[in-house]
C-alpha positions, 0 to 999 in steps of 0.5 A: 458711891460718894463718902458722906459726914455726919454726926452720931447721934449717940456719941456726937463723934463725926463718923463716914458712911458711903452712899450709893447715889444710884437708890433714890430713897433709902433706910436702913440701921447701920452701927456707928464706926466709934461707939457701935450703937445703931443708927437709923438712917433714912436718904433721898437722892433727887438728880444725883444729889443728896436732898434729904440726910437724917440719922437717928437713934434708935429708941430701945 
């Protein structure tokens, strides 16, 4: 687990969240740690490097 930077897509606040480098791909909703609006966030991992980071709100 590695900790990765980035900003909301909400707020623009700069938040943390752990990726698991053993998933290659993965996507899933987590809530931003200052303004609680879902965030979709899709990764890749190639090599146990992070190629592909993208988060994005959710339209409601």
């Amino acid at each position: 687990m590695e900790e990765h930077f980035f900003q909301c897509p909400y707020c623009w606040e700069a938040i943390s969240m752990l990726i698991d480098y053993s998933v290659p791909h993965q996507s899933y909703v987590e809530d931003c740690e200052v303004c609680c609006n879902p965030i979709q966030v899709t990764l890749s991992i190639s090599e146990g490097e992070l190629v592909d980071f993208n988060a994005e709100n959710i339209e409601q």
